[in-house]
C-alpha positions as CSV (number, residue, x, y, z in Angstrom):
1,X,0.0,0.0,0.0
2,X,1.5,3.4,-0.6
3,X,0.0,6.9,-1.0
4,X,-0.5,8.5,-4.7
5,X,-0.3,12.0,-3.6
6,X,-3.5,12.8,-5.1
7,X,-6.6,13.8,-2.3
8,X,-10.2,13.9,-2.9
9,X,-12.7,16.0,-1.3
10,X,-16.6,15.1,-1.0
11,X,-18.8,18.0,0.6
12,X,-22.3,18.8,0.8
13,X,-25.8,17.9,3.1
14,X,-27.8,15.2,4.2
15,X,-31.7,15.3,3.6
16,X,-33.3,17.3,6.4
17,X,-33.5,15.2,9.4
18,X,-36.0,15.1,12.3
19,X,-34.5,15.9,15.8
20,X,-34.7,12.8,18.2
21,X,-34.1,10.8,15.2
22,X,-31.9,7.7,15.8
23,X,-28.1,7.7,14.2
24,X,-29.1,4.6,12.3
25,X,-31.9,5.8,10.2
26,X,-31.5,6.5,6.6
27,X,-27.3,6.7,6.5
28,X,-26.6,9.0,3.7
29,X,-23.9,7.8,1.2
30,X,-21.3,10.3,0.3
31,X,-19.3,8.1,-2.0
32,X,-20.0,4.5,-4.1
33,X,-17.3,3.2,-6.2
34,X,-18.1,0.2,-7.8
35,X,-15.4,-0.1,-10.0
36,X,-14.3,-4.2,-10.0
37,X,-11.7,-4.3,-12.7
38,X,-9.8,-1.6,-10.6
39,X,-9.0,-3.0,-7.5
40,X,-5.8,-1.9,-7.2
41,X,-7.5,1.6,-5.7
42,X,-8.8,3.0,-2.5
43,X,-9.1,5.6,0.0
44,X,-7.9,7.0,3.5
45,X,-10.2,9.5,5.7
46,X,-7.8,11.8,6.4
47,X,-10.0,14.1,8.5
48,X,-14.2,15.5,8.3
49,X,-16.2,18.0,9.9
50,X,-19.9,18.6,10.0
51,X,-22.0,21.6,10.7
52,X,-25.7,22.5,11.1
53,X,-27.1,24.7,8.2
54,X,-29.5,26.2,9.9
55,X,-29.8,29.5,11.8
56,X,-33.4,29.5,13.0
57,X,-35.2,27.0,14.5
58,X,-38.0,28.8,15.2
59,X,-37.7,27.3,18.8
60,X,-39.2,30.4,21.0
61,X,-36.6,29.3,23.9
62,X,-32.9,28.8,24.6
63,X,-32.1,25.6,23.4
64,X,-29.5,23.1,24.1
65,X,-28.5,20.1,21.3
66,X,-25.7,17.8,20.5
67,X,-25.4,16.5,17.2
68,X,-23.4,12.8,17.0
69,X,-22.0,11.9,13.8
70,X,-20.6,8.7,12.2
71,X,-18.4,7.5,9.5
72,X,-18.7,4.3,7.8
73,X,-18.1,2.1,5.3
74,X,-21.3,-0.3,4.7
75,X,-24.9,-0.1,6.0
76,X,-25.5,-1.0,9.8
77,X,-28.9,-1.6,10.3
78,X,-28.7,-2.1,14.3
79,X,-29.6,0.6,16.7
80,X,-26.5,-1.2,19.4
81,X,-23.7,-1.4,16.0
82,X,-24.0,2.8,16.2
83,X,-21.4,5.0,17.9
84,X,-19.4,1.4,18.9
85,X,-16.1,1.6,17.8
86,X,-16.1,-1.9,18.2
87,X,-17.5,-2.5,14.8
88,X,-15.3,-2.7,11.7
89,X,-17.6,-0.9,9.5
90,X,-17.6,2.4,11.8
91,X,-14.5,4.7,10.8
92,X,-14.9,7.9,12.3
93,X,-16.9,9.4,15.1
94,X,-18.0,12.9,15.8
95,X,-20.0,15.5,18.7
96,X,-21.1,18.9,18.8
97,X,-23.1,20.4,20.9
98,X,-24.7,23.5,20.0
99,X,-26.7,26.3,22.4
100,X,-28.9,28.4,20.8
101,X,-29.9,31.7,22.0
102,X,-26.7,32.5,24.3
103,X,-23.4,33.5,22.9
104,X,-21.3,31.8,25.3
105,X,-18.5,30.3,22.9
106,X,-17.9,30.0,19.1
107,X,-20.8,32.2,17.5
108,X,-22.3,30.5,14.1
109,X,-24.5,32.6,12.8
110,X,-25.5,36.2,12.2
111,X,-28.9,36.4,11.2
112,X,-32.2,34.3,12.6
113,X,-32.1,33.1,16.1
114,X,-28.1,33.3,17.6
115,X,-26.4,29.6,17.7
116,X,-22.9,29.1,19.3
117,X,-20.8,26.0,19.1
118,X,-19.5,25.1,22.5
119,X,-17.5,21.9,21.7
120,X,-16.7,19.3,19.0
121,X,-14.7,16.6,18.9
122,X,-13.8,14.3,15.9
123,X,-12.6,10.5,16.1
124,X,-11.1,9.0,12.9
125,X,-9.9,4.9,12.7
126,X,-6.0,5.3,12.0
127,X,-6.5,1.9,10.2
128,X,-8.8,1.7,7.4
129,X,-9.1,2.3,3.7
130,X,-12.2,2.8,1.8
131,X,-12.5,1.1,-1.9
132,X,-16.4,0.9,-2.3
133,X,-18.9,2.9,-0.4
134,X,-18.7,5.5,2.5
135,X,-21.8,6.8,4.4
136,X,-22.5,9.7,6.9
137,X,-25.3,9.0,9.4
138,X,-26.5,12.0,12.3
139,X,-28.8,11.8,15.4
140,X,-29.4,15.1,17.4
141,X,-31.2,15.5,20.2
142,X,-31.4,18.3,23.3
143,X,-34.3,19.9,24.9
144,X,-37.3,18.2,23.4
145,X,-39.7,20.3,24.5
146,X,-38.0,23.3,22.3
147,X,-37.1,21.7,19.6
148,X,-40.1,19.2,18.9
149,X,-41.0,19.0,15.5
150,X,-38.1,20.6,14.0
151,X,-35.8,19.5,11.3
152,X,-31.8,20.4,10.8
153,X,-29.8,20.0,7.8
154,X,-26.4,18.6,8.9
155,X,-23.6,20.0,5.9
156,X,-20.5,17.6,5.9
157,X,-16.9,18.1,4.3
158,X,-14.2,14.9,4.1
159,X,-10.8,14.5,2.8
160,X,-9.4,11.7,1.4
161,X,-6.0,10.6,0.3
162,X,-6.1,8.3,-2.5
163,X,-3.6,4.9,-2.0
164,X,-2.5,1.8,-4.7
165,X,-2.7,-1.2,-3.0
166,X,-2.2,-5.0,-4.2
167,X,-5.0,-7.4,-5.0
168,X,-4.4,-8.9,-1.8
169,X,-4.6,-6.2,0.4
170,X,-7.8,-5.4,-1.9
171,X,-9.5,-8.3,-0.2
172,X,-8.4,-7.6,2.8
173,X,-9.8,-4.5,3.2
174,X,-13.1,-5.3,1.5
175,X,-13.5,-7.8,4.1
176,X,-13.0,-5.6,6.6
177,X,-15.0,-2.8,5.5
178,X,-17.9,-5.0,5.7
179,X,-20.0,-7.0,8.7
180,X,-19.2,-10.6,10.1
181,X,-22.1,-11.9,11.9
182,X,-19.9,-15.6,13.0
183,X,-23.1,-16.8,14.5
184,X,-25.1,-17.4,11.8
């Protein structure tokens, strides 16, 4: 395996998404190569960052919401396989939490009803390359009472460094990249 110097960058935004709604509903996928006569190809996460769009919630109260993010590089169906770094398919990991309507930290927005960042904190799996599918999944949730009924759109920005590998370490990663249930 060795690096080709060349880096891809895939930005953009998930559907609008309910608040409250689990981190395993509806993953979005951000990249699909289905390519199999080149193998010898694949990718590193080098780094990502998401964001909320919006600047109004219409929420009438201060509000208080973390937004969890995750990385990965098949489908995971199960509510328990989310946020676990145990499972091979997760790669990265990611938290904000935002509070809306005091400027305490990291403002975000000018217009409509004041947001600030007050932390975030990003995970990525120093091991992994990517060769077929990557998918971003989000679940936020706060003060339910505020922000019931409302909808966030989560924009998302990842680099990737593009490696060669061999056939074998092809397999290898496939494999990897994808779920092992031994049990059945």
């Amino acid at each position: 395996m060795k690096k080709t110097g060349k880096t891809l960058t895939l930005s953009g935004q998930m559907p609008k998404r309910d608040f409250g709604a689990q981190l395993y509903r509806d993953p979005h996928t951000i990249l699909e190569y289905a390519n199999v006569l080149d193998i010898n190809k694949a990718w590193k996460v080098k780094d990502f960052r998401v964001w909320i769009m919006e600047s109004n919630f219409g929420q009438t109260a201060d509000a208080y919401f973390t937004v969890d993010t995750q990385l990965s590089t098949d489908d995971i169906p199960n509510l328990g396989d989310w946020n676990n770094a145990g499972d091979n398919r997760a790669i990265g990991w990611g938290t904000l939490a935002y509070n809306c309507n005091a400027m305490t930290s990291k403002p975000q927005s000018a217009a409509g009803f004041p947001r600030s960042l007050d932390n975030s904190e990003y995970f990525m799996h120093p091991d992994h390359l990517i060769q077929n599918k990557l998918t971003i999944s989000a679940h936020a949730f706060g003060d339910q009472s505020t922000l019931e009924q409302k909808q966030y759109t989560l924009n998302y920005i990842v680099y990737l460094e593009e490696y060669d590998i061999t056939p074998t370490e092809s397999i290898i990663f496939n494999i990897k990249g994808k779920a092992q249930d031994l049990s059945s």
